[in-house]
N, C-alpha and C positions, 0 to 999 in steps of 0.2 A: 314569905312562904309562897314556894309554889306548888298551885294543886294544881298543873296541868301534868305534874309526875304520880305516875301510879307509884312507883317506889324510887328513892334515891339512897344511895350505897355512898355515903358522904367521909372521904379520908380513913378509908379503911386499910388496918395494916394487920397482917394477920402471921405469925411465926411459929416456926417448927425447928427442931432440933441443927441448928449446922446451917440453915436455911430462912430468910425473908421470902414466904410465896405470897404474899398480898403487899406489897410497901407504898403505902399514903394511894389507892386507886380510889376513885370518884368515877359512880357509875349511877346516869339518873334515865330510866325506865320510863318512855310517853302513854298514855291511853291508848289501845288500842293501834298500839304499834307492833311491831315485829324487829325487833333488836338483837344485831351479831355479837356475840364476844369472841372476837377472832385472836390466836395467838397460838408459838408453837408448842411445843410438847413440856410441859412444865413449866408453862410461862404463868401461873397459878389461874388458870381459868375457873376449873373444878373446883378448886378451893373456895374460892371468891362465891363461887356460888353454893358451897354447901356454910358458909356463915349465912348466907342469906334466908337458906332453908331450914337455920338449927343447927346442923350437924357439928360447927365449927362454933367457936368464940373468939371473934375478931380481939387482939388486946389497945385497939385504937381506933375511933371511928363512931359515925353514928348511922342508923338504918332510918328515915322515916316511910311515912305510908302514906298517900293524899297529904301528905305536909305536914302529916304529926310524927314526932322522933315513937318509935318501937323497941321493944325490946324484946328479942327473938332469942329464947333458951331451948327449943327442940324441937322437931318438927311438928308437935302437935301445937305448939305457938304459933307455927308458918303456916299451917293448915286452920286456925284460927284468924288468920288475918287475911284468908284467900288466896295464898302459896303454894303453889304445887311443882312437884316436881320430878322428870321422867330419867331415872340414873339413864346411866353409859350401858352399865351392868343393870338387868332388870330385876326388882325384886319382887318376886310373884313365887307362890308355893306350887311348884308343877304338876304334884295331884288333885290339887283343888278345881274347878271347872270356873272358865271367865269368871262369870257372874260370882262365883264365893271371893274372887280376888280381890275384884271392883267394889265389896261391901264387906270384906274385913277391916275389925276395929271399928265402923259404923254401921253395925247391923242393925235393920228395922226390927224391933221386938214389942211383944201387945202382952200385956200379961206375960212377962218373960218368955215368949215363945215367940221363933223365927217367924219375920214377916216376908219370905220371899217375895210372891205376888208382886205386893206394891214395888218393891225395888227391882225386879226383873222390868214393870212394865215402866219405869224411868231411864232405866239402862237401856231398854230396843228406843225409847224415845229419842236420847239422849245420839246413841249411835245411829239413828235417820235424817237429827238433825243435823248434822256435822261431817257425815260420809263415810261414819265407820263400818264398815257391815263385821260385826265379827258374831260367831256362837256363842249365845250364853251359856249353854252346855256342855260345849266343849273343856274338854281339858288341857291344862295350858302344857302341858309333855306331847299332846299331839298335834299342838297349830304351830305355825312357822312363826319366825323370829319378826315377818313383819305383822303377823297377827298379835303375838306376844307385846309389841309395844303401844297397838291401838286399843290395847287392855289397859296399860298405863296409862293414857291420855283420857279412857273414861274413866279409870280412878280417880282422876284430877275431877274430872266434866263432873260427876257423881258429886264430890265433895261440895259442888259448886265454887271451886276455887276461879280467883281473877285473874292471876298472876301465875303461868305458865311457863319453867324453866323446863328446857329439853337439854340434854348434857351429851352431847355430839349424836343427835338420834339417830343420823344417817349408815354411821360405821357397820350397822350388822347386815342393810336391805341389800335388795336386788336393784339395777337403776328401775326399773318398774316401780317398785314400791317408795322409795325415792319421790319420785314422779308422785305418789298420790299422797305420800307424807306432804310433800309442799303444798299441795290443795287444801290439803286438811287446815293446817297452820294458817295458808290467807282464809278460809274461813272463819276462823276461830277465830281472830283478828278480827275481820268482819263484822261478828259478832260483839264488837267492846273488848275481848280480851285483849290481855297485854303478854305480849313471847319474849321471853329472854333465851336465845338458841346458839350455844357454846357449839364452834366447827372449825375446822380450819380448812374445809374443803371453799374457794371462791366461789368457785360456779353457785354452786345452794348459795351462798349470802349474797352475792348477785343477784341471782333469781327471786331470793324471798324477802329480804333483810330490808326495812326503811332505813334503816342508819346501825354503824357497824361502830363497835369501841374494841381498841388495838392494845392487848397488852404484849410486851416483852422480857422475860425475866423477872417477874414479879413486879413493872414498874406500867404504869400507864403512859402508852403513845398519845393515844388522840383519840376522838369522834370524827367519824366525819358519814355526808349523806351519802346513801350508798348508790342513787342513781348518778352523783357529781363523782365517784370514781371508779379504778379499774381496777381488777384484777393484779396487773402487776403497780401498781401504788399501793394495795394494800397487802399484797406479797412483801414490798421493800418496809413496809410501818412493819410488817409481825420480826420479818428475821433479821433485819438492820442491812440490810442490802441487796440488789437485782439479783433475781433467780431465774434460770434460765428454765423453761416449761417444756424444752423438747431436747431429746437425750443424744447427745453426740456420740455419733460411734463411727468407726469404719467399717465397710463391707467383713461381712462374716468368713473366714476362710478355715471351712470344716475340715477336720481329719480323719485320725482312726473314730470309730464306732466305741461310746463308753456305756452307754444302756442300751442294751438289749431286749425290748419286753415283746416275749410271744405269747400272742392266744391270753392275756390275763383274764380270769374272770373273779371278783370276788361278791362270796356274798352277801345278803340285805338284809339288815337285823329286823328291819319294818315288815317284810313282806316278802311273800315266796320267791319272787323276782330276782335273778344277780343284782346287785346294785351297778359292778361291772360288768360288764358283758365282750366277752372275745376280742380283749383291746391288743392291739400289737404296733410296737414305734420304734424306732432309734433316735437317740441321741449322741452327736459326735463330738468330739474335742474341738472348742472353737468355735460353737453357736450356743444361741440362744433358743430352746423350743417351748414356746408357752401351750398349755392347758386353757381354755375359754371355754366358758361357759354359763349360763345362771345357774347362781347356788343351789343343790341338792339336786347334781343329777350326776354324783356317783363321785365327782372329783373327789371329795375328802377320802372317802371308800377306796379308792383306786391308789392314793397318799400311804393309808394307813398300809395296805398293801405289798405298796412298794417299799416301806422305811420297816415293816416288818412287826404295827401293831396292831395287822389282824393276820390271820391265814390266806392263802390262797387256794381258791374252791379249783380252780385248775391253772394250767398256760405256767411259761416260766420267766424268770429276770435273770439277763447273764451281765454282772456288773465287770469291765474293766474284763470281760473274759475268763471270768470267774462265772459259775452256778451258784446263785444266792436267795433263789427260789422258796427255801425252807432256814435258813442260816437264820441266827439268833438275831436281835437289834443290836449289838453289839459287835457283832463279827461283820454285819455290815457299816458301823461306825469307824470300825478300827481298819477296816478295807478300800477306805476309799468314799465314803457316802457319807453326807453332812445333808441337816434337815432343818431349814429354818421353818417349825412348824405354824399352824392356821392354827389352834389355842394356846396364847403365849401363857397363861395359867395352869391350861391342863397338860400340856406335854412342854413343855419349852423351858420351862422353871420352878424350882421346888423354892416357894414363895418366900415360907420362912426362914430360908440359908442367906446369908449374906452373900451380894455381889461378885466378891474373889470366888466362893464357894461352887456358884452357878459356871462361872467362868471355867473351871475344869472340872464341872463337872463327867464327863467323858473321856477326862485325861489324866484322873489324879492318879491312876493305879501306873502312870507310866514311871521309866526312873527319872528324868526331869522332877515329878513333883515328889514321888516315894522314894523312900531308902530302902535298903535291903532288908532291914530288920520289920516293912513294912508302916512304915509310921508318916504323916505327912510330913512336908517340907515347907513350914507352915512360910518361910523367908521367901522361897522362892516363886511359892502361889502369891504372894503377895505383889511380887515384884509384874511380875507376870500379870497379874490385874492390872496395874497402876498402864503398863504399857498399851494395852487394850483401853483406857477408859479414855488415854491420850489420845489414841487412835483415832477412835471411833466417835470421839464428842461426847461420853455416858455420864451423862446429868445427876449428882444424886448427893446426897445431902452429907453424908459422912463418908464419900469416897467408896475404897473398896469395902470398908465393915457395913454398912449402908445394908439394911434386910432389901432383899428385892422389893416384899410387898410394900414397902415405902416409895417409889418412884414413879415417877407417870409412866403411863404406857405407853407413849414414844419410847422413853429411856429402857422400859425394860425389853424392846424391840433390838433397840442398837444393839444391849447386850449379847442378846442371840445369835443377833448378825454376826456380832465382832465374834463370838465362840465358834461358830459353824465355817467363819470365813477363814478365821486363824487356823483351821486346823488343816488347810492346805491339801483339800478333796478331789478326785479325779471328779465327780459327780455333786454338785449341788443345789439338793430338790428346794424350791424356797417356794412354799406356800404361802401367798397373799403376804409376801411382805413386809409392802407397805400400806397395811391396814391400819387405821385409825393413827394416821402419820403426818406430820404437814409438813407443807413443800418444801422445806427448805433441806428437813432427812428424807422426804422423797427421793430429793436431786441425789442425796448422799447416796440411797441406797442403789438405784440406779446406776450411778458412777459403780460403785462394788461392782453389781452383777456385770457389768460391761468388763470393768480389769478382771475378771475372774476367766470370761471368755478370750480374753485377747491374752492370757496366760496360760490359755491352753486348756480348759478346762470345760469342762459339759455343763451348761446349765437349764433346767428343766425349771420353768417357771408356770406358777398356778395363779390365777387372777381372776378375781371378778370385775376389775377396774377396766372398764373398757379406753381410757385412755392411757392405759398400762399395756395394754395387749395390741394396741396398734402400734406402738411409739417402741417398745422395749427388745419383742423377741426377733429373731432372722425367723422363723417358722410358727405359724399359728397352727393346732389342733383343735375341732371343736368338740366337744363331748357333748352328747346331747342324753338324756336317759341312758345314762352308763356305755354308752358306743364314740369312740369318735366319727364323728358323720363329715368329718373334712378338712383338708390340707388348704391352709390359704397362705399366700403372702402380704404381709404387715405393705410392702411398698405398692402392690396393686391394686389390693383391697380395698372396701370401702366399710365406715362403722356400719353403713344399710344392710352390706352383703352379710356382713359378722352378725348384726343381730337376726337374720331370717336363718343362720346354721345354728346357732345360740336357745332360737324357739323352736326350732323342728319343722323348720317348714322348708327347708333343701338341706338336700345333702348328695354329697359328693355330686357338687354340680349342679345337680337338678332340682328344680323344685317340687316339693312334696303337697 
């Protein structure tokens, strides 16, 4: 027995439909460490850790706890042994205010009646100790996404949970928030807790990680320390071979003009303010022009806009030399504009259709998939998936009948891509990409956007990823509060200059 493991995950094998996502993994968790589970996009990370927290029932394997075997049937069993843990997806009720969040399901009560008091005044403790500053009052519909998750993290502190799982925390922040997410974490550390922090980003498990465990396709690689290795060693452990971290391309050779955006303004559901404000760009056949900025300052706004699922308050878009200004979402699909959207659940895929189904969705009314009497072509969508899944690499457990909502969210990524990419667009908008993606469909997606340009096509890229925005486009834009504040070049630039346009402190040139 050993008790210097807070918890040990001993031969666990865990099965799903058409698929092994856990096969024989052993995974042993130290005191007061800070522990990676690095792997790519279905390599069962998630999985592995939701048997850990309840969610799951491994069919092989034992869990102990300080060195006694456990037996974990729901998360209220994992919250009884000191288990917490902070989904991808965060679950919080958005009308409720922090504080009701952080103490539902354990509400203080004295004579059946709410003990706020007491438990607000553990919560401001709790958050002074650790560096969370958030509002207890607040409502979680009106704080940002990196507030939203230091809510989770005192749901955990509240419970007095030991054992602290974060399930890729990083995917939703700004690098700022990033930046104070990792403090938080060697804090908490600090404190005796124990982190278990599923990512696939290196840098974060370099920076934070005491030792990283490697899974691949459902199978475990290895441990190893993470101050004894690098970034590309444990690139080649996650995707079984070197990955190149900088994007080959040849100089950009622009053409004719394919978007045309004058004067846009659109506007701000929040507040009186455009969210856009008097934006005007081109983009030409043959480059690349990225969008940069920190999240929520108008970019999604200025997306929705341009793909046609919001209004324009004024200014026009001439696509391909077409007015498309007012045109349907469809008339600009069928015209030339593909849109690998920023919520792959909310705009991107209808969850519960199967994989083939997603895959035309935007094509099935053509005669390739319909007959004349109107009826699908159920052979030929089929066929049509299977070449796309080839394509593109799309992971998924039953092929094309496979529901979307059953796949990781790399896989349901590819799919997008492979849909948006295949339909062969004069223009395409690809918002944040490669979000919540590891390197190895990085490299992929990148390689895409690069033959998309060098086949002659406009590509308009949207990024928070600041090593996405240096490395990807011929032309940066930076949006700052709904305005682009300035034209830079990815080859002269520097990440210093990008983040002082980025915060508002110069523009066009100068500093502010």
């Amino acid at each position: 027995m050993d008790a210097d493991y807070a918890i040990e995950m001993l031969h666990i094998t865990k099965r799903f439909p058409g698929i092994v996502a856990n096969d024989d993994i052993t995974l042993q968790l130290r005191r007061g460490e800070i522990h990676a589970l690095l792997g790519e996009n279905g390599a069962g990370k998630s999985t592995l850790m939701s048997v850990l927290f309840g969610l799951y029932q491994a069919e092989e394997g034992v869990i102990k706890k300080d060195g006694r075997e456990v037996v974990i049937r729901d998360p209220n069993d994992a919250n009884a042994l000191g288990i917490g843990m902070v989904h991808q997806h965060f679950k919080l009720v958005e009308c409720f205010s922090v504080l009701d969040n952080i103490i539902l399901g354990v509400e203080p009560t004295k004579n059946g009646f709410l003990q706020k008091d007491e438990a607000r005044r553990k919560v401001v403790e709790l958050s002074d100790k650790y560096g969370l500053q958030v509002d207890p009052d607040a409502l979680i519909e009106d704080i940002t996404v990196g507030m939203q998750q230091r809510t989770e993290i005192l749901k955990m502190l509240y419970r007095d949970n030991e054992i602290l799982i974060f399930d890729e925390p990083t995917a939703v922040l700004t690098p700022q928030e990033i930046d104070e997410l990792m403090k938080i974490m060697k804090n908490l550390a600090a404190e005796g807790k124990s982190i278990l922090f599923i990512s696939h980003k290196l840098a974060e498990i370099m920076a934070v990680a005491d030792r990283c465990t490697v899974l691949r396709k459902g199978k475990y690689i290895g441990t190893v320390e993470t101050k004894d290795s690098s970034p590309e060693e444990l690139s080649a452990m996650m995707v079984g071979r070197s990955v190149s971290f900088h994007v080959e391309k040849k100089p950009a050779e622009p053409g004719e003009v394919v978007l045309d955006v004058e004067h846009m303004s659109v506007a701000s559901r929040a507040h009186k303010k455009d969210a856009v404000h008097d934006v005007s760009f081109q983009v030409r056949r043959g480059e690349i022009v990225c969008i940069a900025g920190i999240d929520g300052n108008g970019q999604s706004e200025f997306v929705y806009g341009l793909t046609g699922l919001e209004p324009l308050r004024e200014g026009k878009i001439v696509l391909a030399g077409r007015d498309v200004s007012h045109a349907p979402i469809r008339e600009r699909s069928t015209h030339g504009m593909s849109h690998i959207p920023e919520d792959r659940h909310k705009h991107g895929l209808v969850l519960d259709y199967t994989l083939e189904d997603n895959l035309v969705l935007q094509r099935y009314f053509e005669p390739e998939f319909t007959n004349g009497a109107g009826f699908l072509r159920r052979d030929r969508i089929r066929a049509y998936a299977e070449r796309l899944i080839d394509e593109y690499d799309v992971r998924s457990g039953q092929g094309p009948i496979t529901a979307a909502r059953a796949m990781s969210g790399g896989n349901q990524q590819k799919a997008i891509i492979a849909r948006e990419v295949d339909k062969d667009p004069d223009l395409l908008v690809a918002v944040q990409p490669t979000r919540g993606l590891d390197v190895g469909a990085i490299e992929f997606v990148h390689r895409k956007l690069v033959e998309q340009r060098d086949a002659g096509k406009a590509v308009l890229l949207i990024s928070l990823e600041l090593d996405e925005v240096m490395d990807v486009p011929d032309r940066i834009l930076v949006m700052y509060e709904g305005e682009i504040v300035g034209e830079l070049d990815p080859k002269t630039t520097t990440q210093e200059e990008l983040g002082l346009y980025m915060a508002g402190a110069k523009r066009d040139g100068v500093s502010v």
